[in-house]
C-alpha positions as CSV (number, residue, x, y, z in Angstrom):
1,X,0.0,0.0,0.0
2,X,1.1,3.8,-0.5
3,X,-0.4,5.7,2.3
4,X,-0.4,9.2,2.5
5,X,-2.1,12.2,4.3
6,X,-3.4,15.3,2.7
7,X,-4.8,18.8,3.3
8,X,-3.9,22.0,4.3
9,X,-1.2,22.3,6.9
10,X,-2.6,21.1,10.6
11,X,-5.7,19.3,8.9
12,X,-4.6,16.5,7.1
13,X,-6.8,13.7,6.5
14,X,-5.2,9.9,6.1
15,X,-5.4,8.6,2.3
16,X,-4.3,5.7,0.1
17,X,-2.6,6.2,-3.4
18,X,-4.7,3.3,-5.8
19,X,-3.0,1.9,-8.6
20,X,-4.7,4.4,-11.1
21,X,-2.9,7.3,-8.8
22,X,-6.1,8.4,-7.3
23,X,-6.5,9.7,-3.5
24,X,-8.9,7.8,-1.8
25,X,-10.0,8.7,1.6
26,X,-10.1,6.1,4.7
27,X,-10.6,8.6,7.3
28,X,-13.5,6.1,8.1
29,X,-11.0,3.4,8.8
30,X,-8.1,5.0,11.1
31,X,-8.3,8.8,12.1
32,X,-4.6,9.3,11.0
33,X,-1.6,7.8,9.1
34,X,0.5,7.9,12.3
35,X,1.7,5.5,15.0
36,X,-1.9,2.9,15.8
37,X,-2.7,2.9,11.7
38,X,1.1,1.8,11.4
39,X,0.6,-1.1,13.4
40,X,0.6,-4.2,11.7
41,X,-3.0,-5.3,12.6
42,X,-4.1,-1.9,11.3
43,X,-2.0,-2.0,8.3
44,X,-3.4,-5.3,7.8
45,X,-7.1,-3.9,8.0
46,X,-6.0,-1.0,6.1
47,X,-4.8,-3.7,3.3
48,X,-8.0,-5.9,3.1
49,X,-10.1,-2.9,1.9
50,X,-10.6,-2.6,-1.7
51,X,-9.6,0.9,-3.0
52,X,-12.5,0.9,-5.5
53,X,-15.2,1.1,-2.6
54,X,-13.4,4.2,-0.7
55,X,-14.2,7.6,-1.7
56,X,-12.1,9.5,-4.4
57,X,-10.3,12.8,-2.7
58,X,-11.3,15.3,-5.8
59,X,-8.8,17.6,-7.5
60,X,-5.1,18.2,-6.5
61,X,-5.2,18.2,-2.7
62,X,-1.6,19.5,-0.9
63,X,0.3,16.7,0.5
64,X,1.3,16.4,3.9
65,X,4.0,14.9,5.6
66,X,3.0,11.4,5.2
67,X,3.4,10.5,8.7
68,X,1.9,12.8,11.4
69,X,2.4,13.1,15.0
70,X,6.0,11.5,14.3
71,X,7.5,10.9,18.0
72,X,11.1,11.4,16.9
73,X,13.3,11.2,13.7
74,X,16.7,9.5,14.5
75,X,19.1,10.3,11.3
76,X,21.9,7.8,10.2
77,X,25.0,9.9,9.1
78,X,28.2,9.5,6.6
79,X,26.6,5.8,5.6
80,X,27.5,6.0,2.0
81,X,30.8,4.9,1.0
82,X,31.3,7.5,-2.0
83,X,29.5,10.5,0.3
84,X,31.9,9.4,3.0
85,X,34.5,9.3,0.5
86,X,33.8,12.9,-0.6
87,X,33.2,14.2,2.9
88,X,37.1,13.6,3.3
89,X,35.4,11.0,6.5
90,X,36.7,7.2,7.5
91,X,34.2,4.7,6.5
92,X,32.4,4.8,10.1
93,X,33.3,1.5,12.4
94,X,29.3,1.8,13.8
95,X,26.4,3.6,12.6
96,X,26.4,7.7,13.6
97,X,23.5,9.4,14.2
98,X,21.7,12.6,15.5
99,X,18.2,13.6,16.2
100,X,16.4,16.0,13.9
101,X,13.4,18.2,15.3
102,X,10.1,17.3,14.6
103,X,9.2,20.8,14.1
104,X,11.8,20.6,11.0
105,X,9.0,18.2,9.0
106,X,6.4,19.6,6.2
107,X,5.2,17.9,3.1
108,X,7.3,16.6,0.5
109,X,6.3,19.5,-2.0
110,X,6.0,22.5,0.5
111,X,8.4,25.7,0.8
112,X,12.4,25.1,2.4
113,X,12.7,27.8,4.2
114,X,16.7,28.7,4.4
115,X,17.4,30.1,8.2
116,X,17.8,33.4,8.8
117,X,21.7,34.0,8.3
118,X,22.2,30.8,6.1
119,X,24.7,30.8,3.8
120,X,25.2,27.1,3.5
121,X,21.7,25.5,3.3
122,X,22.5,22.0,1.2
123,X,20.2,18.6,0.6
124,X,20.3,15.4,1.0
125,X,18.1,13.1,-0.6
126,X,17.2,9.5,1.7
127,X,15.9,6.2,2.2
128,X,13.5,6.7,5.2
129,X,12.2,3.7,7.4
130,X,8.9,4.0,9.5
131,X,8.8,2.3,12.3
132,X,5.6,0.4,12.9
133,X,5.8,-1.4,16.3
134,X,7.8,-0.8,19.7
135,X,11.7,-1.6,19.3
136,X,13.8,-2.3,21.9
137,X,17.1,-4.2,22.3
138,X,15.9,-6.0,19.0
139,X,18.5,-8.7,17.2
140,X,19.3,-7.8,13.5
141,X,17.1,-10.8,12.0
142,X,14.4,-9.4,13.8
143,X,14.5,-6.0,12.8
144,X,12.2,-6.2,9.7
145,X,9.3,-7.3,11.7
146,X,9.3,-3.7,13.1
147,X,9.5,-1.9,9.9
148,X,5.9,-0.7,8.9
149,X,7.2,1.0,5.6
150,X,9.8,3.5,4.1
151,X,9.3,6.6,2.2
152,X,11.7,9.2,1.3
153,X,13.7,12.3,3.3
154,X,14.8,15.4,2.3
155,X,17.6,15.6,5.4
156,X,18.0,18.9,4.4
157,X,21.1,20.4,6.0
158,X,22.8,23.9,7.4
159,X,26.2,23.4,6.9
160,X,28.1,26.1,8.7
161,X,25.4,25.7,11.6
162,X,26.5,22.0,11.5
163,X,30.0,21.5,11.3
164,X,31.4,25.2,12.6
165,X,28.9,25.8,15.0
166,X,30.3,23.8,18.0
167,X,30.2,20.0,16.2
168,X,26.7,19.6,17.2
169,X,24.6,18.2,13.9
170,X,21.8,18.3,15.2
171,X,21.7,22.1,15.2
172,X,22.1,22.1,11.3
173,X,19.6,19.9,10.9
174,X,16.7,21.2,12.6
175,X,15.2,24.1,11.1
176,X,11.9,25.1,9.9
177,X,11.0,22.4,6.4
178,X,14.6,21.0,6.8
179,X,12.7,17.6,6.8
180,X,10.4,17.1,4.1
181,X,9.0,13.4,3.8
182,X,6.6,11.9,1.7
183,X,4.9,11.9,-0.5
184,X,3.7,8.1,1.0
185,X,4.8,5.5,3.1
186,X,4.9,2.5,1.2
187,X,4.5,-0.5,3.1
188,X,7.5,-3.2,3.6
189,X,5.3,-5.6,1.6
190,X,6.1,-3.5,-1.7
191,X,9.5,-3.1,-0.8
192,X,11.1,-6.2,-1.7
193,X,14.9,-5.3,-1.4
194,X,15.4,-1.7,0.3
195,X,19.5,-2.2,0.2
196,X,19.0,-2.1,-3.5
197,X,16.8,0.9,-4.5
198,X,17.8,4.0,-6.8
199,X,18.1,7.4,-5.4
200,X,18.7,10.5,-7.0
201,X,18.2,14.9,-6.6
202,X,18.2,17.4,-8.9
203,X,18.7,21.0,-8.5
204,X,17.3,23.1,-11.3
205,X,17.2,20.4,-13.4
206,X,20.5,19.2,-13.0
207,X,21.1,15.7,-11.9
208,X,23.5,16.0,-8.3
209,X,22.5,12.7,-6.6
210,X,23.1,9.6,-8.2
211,X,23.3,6.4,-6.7
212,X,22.0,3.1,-5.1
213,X,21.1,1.9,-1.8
214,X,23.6,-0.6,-2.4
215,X,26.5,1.9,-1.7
216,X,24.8,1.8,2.3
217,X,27.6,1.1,4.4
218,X,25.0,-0.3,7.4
219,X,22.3,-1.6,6.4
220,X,18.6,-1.1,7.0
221,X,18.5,-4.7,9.3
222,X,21.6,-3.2,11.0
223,X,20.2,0.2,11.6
224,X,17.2,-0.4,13.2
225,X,18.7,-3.3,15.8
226,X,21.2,-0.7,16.5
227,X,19.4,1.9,16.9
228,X,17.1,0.3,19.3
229,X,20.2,-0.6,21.7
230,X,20.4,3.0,22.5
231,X,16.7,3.7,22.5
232,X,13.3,2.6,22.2
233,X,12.0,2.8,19.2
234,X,8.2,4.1,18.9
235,X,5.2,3.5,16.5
236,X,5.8,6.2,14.2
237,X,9.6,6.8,14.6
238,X,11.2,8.0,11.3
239,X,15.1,7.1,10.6
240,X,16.2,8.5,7.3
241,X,19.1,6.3,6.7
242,X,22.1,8.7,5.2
243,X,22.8,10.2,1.5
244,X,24.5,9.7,-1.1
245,X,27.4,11.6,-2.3
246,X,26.4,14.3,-4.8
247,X,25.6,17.2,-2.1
248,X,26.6,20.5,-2.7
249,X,29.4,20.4,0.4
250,X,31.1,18.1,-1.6
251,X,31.7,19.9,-4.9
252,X,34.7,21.9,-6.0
253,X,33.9,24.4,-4.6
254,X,31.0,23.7,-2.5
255,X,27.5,25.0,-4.1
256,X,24.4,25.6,-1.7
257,X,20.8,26.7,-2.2
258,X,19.9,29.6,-2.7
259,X,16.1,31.3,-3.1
260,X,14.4,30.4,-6.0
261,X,16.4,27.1,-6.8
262,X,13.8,24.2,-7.1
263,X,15.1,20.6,-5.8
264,X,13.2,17.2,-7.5
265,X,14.1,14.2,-5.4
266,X,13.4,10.3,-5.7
267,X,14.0,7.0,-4.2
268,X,12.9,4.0,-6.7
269,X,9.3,3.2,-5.6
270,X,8.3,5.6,-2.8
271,X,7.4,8.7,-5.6
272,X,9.1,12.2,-5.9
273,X,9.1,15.2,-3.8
274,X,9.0,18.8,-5.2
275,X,10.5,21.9,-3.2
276,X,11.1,25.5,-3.9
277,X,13.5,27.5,-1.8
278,X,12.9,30.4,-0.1
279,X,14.2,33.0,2.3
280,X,13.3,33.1,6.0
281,X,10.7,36.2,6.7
282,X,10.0,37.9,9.8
């Protein structure tokens, strides 16, 4: 299934994508696309309903981040061998991460704001895994039971507030739209090999991200069971899983966003996302 949520922004309604591309509402069946619809007895309720017999959501509807009330997003860094590679980084020994805000999430085609005082605002398309049932302490083969779906991340990024800032990521990850995802969460039943999915960006037309999940240097298995060693995974938890290389830190010389660039992103199977950049306003 591809499910989605749609609406203006604070009032979206929980949808499923049909195989004709259609919208079709099933706010009778779960309130929300967020951590009980994610379950797998939901999802499995969710996947007995024929899309035919549910209403059609008429025109073009804005779509929302297509998981809502997200508890936290827990972002796996340098885990592509080439991005690492042009990062000037080791290959990592364990998975890295950082926490992004969950006030940095909007829809995969709304407004990036850049920060007020950016000079460095970069992207990063990524594999994103949702997290449908409580992880804790969980062994590698049994991490895929606690997958619900993936869907893709914009880890957008603040470079200067990231690496000169004090070393804390986090801080240049965090702002306002730096984490659009959507436009669906496709469930880990169409998924059939996420360590082997294409994934690219383009900025202004022009093709920057390249690659394959294959380049992952952890995982998706790995990166949940690790993860959860360190904390409990939630219903609802999003971990975008790293980016390729291609971002605009590591060109010669390094190019970043600016107002009025457009950025087109995709991961094989999970849709595109759309975004216009803008300035920060008072």
């Amino acid at each position: 299934m591809k499910l989605l949520r749609y609406g203006p922004p604070g009032q979206e309604k929980p949808g499923l994508l049909d195989p004709d591309g259609k919208i079709r509402d099933v706010s009778h069946v779960v309130s929300d696309i967020a951590a009980e619809a994610l379950a797998p007895a939901s999802l499995d309720r969710l996947r007995r309903l024929d899309p035919s017999t549910l209403p059609v959501v008429p025109g073009t509807p804005r779509l929302g981040p297509c998981v809502g009330a997200v508890p936290k997003i827990v972002a796996i860094g340098l885990n592509y061998r080439l991005h690492a590679q042009e990062a000037g980084a080791a290959i990592p020994k364990e998975p890295i991460f950082f926490m992004k805000a969950t006030s940095s999430i909007c829809g995969p085609d709304d407004d990036v704001i850049i920060p007020k005082g950016s000079q460095k605002t970069d992207y990063e398309v990524e594999l994103g895994i949702v997290i449908g049932s409580l992880a804790r302490y969980v062994p590698q083969a049994e991490a895929r039971r606690h997958i619900a779906g993936y869907c893709i991340v914009n880890d957008v990024s603040e470079r200067e507030f990231q690496i000169e800032r004090g070393g804390q990521w986090t801080k240049g990850k965090s702002a306002d739209t730096f984490c659009p995802i959507g436009p669906c969460v496709v469930t880990a039943d169409e998924v059939t090999d996420p360590g082997k999915l294409g994934l690219w960006t383009e900025v202004n037309g022009k093709r920057v991200q390249n690659s394959n999940t294959s380049d992952l240097i952890f995982g998706i298995d790995e990166i949940v069971s690790y993860v959860s060693h360190f904390m409990t995974l939630l219903p609802g938890d999003i971990i975008p899983t790293g980016t390729p290389s291609g971002v605009g830190l590591g060109m010669k010389p390094p190019q970043f966003l600016k107002p009025g660039d457009r950025m087109r992103l995709s991961v094989e199977g999970l849709g595109e996302q759309n975004q216009r950049l803008v300035a920060f306003t008072e």
